[in-house]
C-alpha positions in Angstrom: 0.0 0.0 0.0 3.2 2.2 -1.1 2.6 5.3 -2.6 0.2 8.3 -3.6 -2.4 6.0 -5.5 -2.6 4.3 -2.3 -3.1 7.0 -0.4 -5.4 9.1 -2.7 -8.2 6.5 -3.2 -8.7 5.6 0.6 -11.7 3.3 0.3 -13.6 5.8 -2.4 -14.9 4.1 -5.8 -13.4 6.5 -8.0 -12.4 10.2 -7.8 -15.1 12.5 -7.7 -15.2 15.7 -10.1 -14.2 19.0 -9.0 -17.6 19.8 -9.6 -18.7 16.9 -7.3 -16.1 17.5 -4.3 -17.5 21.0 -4.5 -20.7 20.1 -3.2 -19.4 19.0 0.2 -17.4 22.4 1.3 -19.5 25.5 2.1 -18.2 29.4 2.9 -19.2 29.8 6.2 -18.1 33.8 6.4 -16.0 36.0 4.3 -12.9 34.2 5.4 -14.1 30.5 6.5 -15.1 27.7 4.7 -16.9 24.4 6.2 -15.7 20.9 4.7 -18.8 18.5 5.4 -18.9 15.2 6.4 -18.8 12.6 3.4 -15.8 15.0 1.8 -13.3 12.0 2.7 -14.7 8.3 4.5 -15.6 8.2 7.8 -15.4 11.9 9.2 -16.2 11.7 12.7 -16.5 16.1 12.8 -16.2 18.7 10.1 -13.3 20.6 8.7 -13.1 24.1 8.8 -10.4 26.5 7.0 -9.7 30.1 7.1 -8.8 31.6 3.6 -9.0 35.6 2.3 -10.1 35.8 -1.6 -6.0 35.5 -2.4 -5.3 32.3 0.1 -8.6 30.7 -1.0 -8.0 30.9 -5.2 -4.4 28.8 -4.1 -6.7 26.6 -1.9 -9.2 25.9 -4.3 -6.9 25.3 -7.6 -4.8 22.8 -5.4 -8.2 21.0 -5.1 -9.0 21.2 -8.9 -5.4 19.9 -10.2 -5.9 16.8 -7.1 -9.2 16.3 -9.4 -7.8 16.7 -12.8 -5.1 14.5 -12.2 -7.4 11.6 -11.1 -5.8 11.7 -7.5 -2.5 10.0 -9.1 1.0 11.6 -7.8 2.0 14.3 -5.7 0.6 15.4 -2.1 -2.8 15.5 -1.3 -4.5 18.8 -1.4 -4.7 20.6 1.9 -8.0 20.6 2.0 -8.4 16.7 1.9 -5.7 16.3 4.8 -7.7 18.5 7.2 -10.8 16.3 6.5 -8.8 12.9 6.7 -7.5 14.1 9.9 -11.7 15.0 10.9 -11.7 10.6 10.5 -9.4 10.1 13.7 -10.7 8.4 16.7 -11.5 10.8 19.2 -11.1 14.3 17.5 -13.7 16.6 18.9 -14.6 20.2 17.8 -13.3 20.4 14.5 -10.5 19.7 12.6 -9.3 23.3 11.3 -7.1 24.8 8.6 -5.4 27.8 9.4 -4.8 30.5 6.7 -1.2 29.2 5.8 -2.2 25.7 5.5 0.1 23.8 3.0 0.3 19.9 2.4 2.1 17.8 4.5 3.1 14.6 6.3 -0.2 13.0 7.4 -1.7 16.5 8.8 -1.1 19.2 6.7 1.2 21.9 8.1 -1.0 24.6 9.3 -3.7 22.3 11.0 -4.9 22.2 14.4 -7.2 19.0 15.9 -7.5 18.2 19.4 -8.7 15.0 20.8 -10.8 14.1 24.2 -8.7 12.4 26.8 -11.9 10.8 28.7 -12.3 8.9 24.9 -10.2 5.7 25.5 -10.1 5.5 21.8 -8.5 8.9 21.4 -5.2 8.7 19.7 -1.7 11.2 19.2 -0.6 11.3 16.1 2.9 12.1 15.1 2.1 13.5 11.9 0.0 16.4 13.6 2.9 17.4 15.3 5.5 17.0 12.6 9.1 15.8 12.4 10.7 19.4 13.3 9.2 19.0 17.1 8.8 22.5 19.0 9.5 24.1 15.5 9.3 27.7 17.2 9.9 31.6 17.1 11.7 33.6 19.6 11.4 37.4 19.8 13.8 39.5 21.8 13.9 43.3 21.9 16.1 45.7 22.1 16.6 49.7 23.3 18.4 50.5 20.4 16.7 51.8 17.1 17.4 51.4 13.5 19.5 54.6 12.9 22.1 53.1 15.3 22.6 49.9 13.6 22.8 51.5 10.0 26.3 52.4 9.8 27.3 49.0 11.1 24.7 46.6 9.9 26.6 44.6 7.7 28.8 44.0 11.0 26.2 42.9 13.1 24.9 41.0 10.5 28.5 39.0 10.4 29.3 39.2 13.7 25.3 37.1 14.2 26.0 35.1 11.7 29.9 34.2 13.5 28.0 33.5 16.4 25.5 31.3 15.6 26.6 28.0 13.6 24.1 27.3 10.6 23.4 25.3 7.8 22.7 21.5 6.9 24.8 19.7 9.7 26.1 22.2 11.7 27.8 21.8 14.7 27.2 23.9 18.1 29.8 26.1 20.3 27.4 25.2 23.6 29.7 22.5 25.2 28.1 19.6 26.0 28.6 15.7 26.3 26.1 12.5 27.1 25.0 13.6 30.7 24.3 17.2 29.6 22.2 16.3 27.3 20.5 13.6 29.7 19.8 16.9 32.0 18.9 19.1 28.9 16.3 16.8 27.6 14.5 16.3 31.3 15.2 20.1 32.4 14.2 22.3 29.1 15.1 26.3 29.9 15.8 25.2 33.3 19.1 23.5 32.0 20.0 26.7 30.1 19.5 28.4 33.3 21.7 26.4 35.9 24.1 26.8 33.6 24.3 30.2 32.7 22.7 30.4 29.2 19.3 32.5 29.9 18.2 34.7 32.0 15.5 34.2 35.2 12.9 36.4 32.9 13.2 34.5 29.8 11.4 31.4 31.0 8.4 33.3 32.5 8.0 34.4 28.6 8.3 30.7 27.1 4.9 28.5 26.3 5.1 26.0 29.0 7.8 28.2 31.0 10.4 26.2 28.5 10.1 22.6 30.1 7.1 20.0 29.5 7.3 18.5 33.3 6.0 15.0 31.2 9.4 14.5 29.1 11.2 11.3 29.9 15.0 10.9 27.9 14.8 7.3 28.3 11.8 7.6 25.8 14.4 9.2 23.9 16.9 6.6 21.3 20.1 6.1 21.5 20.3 7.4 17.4 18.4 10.4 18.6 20.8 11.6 20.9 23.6 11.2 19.3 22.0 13.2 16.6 20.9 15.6 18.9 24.3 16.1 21.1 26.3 18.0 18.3 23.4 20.1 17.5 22.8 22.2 20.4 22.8 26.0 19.7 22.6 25.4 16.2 20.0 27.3 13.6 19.9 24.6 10.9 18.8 25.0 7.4 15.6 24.6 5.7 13.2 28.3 6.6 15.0 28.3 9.9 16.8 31.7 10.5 17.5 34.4 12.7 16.5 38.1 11.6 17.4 41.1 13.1 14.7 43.2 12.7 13.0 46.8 13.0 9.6 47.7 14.5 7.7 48.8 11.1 3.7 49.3 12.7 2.1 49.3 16.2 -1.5 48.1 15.6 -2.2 47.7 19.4 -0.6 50.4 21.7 -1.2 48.8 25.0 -0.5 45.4 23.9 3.0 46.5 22.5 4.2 48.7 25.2 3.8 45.6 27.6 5.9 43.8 25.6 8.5 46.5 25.7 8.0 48.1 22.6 7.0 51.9 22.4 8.3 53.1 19.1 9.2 52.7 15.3 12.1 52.1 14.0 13.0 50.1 17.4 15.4 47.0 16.7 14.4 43.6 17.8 15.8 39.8 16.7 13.4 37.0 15.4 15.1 33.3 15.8 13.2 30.6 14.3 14.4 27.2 14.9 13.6 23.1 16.5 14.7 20.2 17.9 17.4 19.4 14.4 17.9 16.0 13.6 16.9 14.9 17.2 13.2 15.8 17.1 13.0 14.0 13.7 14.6 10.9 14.6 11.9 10.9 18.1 9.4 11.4 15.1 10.5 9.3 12.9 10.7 5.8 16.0 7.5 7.0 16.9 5.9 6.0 13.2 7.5 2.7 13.6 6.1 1.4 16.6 2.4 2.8 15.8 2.5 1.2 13.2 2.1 -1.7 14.9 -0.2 -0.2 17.5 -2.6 0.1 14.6 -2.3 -3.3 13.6 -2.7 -4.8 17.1 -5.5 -2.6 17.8 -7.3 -2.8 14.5 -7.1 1.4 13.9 -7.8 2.4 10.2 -7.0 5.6 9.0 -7.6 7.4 5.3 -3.9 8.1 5.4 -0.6 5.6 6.2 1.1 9.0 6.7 -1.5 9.6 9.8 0.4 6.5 11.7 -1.2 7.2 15.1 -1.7 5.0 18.8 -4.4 5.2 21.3 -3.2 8.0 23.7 -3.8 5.3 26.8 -1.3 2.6 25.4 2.5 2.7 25.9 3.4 3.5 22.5 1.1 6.6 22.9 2.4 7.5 26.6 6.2 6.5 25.0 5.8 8.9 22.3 4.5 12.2 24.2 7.4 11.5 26.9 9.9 11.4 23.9 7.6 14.5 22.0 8.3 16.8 25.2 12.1 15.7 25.9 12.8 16.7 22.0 10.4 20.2 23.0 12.9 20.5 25.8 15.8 20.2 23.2 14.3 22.5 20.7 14.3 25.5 23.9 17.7 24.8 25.2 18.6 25.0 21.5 16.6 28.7 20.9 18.0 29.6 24.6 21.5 28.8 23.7 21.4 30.8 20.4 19.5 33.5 22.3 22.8 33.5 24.3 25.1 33.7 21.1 22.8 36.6 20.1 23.3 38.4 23.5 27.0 38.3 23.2 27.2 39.3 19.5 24.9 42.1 20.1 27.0 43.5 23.3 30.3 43.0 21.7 29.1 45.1 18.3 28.1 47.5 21.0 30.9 47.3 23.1 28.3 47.2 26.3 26.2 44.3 28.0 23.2 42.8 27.0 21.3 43.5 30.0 22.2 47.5 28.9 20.5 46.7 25.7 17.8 45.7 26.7 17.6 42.0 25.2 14.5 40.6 27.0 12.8 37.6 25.4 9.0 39.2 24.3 8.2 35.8 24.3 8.8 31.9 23.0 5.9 30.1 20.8 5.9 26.8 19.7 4.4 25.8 16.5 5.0 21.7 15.7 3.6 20.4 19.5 1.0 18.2 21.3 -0.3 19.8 24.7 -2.7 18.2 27.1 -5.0 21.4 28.0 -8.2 22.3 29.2 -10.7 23.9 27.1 -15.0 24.5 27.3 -16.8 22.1 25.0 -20.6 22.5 24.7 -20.3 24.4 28.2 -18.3 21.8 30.1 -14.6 21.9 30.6 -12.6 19.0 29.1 -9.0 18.0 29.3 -8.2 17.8 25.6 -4.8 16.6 23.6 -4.4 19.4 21.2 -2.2 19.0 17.9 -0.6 22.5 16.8 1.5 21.7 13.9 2.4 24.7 11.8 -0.1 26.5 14.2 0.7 28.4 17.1 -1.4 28.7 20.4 -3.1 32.3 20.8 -4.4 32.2 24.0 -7.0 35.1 25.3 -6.3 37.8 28.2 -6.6 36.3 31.6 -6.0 33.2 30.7 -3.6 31.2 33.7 -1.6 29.7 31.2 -0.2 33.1 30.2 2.1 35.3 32.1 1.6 37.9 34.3 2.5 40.8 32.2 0.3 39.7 29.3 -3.2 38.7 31.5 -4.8 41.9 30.0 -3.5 41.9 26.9 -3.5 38.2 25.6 -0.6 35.6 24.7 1.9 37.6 21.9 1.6 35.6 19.0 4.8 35.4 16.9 4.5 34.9 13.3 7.2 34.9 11.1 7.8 35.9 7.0 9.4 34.2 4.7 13.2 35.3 3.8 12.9 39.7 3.2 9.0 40.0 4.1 7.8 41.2 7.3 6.7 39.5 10.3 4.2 39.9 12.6 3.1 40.0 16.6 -0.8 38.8 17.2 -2.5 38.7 20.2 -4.9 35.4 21.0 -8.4 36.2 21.6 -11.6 34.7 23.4 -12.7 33.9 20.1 -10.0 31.8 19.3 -10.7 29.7 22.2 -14.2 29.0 21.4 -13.4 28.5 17.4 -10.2 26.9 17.3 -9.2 26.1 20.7 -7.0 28.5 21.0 -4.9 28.1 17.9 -3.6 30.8 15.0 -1.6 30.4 12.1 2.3 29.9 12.2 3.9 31.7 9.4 3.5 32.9 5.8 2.7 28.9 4.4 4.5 27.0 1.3 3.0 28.2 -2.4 5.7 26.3 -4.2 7.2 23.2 -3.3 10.7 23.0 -2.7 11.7 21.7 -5.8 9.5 23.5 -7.9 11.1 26.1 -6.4 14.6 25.2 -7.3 14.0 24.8 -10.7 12.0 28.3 -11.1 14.0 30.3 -9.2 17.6 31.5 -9.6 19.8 32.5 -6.8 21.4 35.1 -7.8 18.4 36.5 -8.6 16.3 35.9 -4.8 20.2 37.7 -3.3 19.6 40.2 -5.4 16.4 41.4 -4.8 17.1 41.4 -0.8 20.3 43.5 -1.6 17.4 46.3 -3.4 15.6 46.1 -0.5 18.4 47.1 1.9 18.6 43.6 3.5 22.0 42.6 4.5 22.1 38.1 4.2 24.4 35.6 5.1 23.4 32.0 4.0 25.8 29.1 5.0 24.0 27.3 1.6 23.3 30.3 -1.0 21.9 27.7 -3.5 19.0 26.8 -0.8 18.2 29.9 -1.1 15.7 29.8 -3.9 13.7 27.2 -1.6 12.8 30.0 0.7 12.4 32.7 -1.9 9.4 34.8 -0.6 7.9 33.6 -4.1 7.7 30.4 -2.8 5.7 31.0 0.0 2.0 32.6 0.7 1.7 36.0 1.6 2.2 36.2 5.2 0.2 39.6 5.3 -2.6 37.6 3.7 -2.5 35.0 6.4 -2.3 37.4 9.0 -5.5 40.0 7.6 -7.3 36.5 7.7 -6.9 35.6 11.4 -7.8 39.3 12.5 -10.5 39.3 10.3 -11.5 35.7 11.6 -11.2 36.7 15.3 -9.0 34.2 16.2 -5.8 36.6 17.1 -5.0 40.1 16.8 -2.8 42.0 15.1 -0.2 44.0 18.0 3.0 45.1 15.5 4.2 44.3 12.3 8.0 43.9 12.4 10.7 44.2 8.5 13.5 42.6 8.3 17.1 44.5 7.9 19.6 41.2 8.0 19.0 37.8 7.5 21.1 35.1 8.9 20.0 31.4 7.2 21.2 27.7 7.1 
């Protein structure tokens, strides 16, 4: 059972007509569109996804060309991942697309489903939390403002990319052997603190305070570790990166001077990186052994790709012990460049980092499974909630949020592709009741990869971030192309949709002046 045929017919006669799959999704508002039961087998819920006019044409032609082509080679469309996911055991709600949603292993990357943990049949799935675990975005600020760093950007921009080691296999500066990592991979932020790497503040602005209490190493493989272990402090490549950046709107006054930022023009540093080859070696284990799960407990899926276990059995229990010990990695690994970044930053200045200024705004995760609490039908259930390429947005007073943001909401961080401009959000009480408190993660794939390669020169994607004033250093300059802002969705698109939606709100929109990648 190999393969996209495979995959693509999933118990259906034939494939249906454009026409035909047409009649089963439904606009729901300007910027939402239902997916009805019958789309895909055995939907146990709905679909949802959030599209503008732009997002939903891409959306809707990926659905025509799945038709066109009979359902024979390439991904499925997004739209039929989000509605094979709606056939899991256990999902409840509904199983949502988020504006950047792009196809992807099992759950498509921008897709949020959560699951009820009083259903014994309930299952985690791996694929809706991807193979990058605690992918994730870290904003810091700074006191200084764009004018200073002009005359000595290209510097900064070398002396960040000295700093931080990048690209495909790159090795870290953090020192570190087998008990280390042991520690690291228990502890989270709390390692980086004992040993000198963050400060007290940075873990009070970290989803989870930068350590899931649940992760076990031993759940953890041998092969993992040592993949992990050389890793530690290291960007990677792919659309990992680390920006230094300049505040370009304020939306939301109040909800921007509590995260420190009062002006235009005022500098701040985006670093967007995982758990490296250690999360996706925990990933890929995991796959293995549910496979058999499903087999032994007779669990059929639409997809292969959405391998998955009931969340009560020990491959379940073994894989969200081994999910949060990678999560751990992935914020000792943005902690330890957030380090680097501190001591490039004061040495360009010739000052310390505390006298710039360079508190974390906060830490979101965006490839994770959290067990959380949430109001279904007007009783409170403990949920399991898959966020992959989705980010939690959690509303003002919420107790999972720190202190300094209970009136204004969880900061949202959202991050452009390579030379376009990110974004801050705020989460919302709509967001809670719509998509249990989830938001979209980034700008979202247009191309794929190798289309991109082969449409793309360069030169060309250097060139154009040169005219724009953005000072780059790529470890791999032919990757480049890959992450070519061509390539992706518009992140500005993605972001209007979620404001419009409700389901977060937009605080400041942050441009790039020097981009650091793998």
């Amino acid at each position: 059972m190999r393969g996209s045929t495979a995959r693509l017919h999933c118990g259906m006669a034939g494939v249906r007509s454009y026409r035909e799959e047409l009649q089963y999704i439904e606009r729901v508002s300007p910027v939402a569109f239902r997916i009805k039961k019958g789309f895909v087998p055995n939907m146990n819920v709905e679909g949802v996804f959030y599209v503008n006019s732009n997002l939903e044409t891409l959306m809707f032609e990926e659905l025509k060309q799945h038709s066109s082509s009979q359902g024979h080679g390439g991904f499925l469309p997004g739209v039929k991942q989000i509605a094979n996911v709606a056939s899991l055991p256990g999902i409840i709600g509904k199983s949502v697309g988020l504006p950047d949603v792009h196809s992807g292993y099992g759950f498509a990357i921008g897709n949020m489903a959560a699951f009820d943990m009083g259903d014994p049949l309930s299952v985690v799935s791996p694929g809706g939390v991807g193979f990058d675990i605690n992918c994730g975005v870290r904003l810091l600020r700074t006191n200084v403002d764009e004018k200073d760093i002009h005359p000595m950007k290209e510097q900064l921009a070398q002396s960040l990319f000295d700093h931080i080691p990048v690209g495909v296999g790159s090795k870290g500066v953090i020192p570190m052997n087998a008990k280390d990592l042991e520690e690291a991979l228990e502890m989270g932020m709390d390692w980086s603190l004992r040993e000198g790497y963050a400060w007290a503040e940075d873990k009070e602005h970290c989803e989870e305070c930068g350590r899931m209490l649940q992760a076990d190493p031993s759940k953890v493989s041998a092969r993992a570790k040592k993949r992990g272990l050389p890793q530690l402090g290291t960007l990677g490549a792919g659309n990992h990166y680390a920006e230094i950046q300049v505040v370009d709107e304020i939306y939301n006054v109040a909800a921007a001077r509590k995260m420190g930022i009062d002006r235009k023009g005022q500098v701040c540093i985006m670093i967007h990186s995982g758990s490296r080859g250690l999360g996706h070696q925990v990933a890929t284990d995991a796959l293995v052994q549910m496979e058999k799960a499903m087999s032994r407990d007779k669990i059929h899926v639409n997809d292969r790709q959405l391998a998955c276990a009931r969340i009560s059995t020990k491959e379940g229990q073994d894989y969200l012990k081994g999910m949060a010990a990678a999560a751990n990695y992935a914020w000792v690994n943005r902690s330890s460049m957030t380090f680097l970044t501190r001591q490039a930053f004061a040495k360009a200045f010739n000052t310390t980092p505390d006298d710039l200024d360079m508190h974390v705004i906060y830490d979101v995760s965006h490839n994770i499974a959290k067990v959380e609490e949430h109001m279904v039908d007007g009783k409170q259930r403990t949920l399991l909630v898959h966020r992959k390429g989705s980010t939690r947005a959690f509303p003002p007073h919420h107790p999972l949020i720190p202190v300094d943001y209970q009136l204004t909401g969880q900061p949202v961080l959202i991050g452009g592709t390579m030379g376009t401009c990110s974004y801050v959000l705020t989460g919302t009480e709509q967001g809670m009741s719509d998509t249990f408190g989830t938001t979209c993660h980034g700008a979202g794939r247009a191309l794929s990869r190798a289309k991109s390669r082969r449409t793309l020169g360069y030169e060309d994607v250097l060139g154009k971030l040169a005219d724009k004033g953005i000072s780059i250093r790529v470890a791999s300059p032919k990757l480049v192309m890959e992450e070519a802002p061509e390539s992706y969705k518009n992140v500005t698109d993605v972001v209007d949709t979620c404001h419009e939606a409700g389901i977060s709100k937009k605080a400041i929109k942050l441009r790039p002046v020097a981009v650091i990648k793998g």
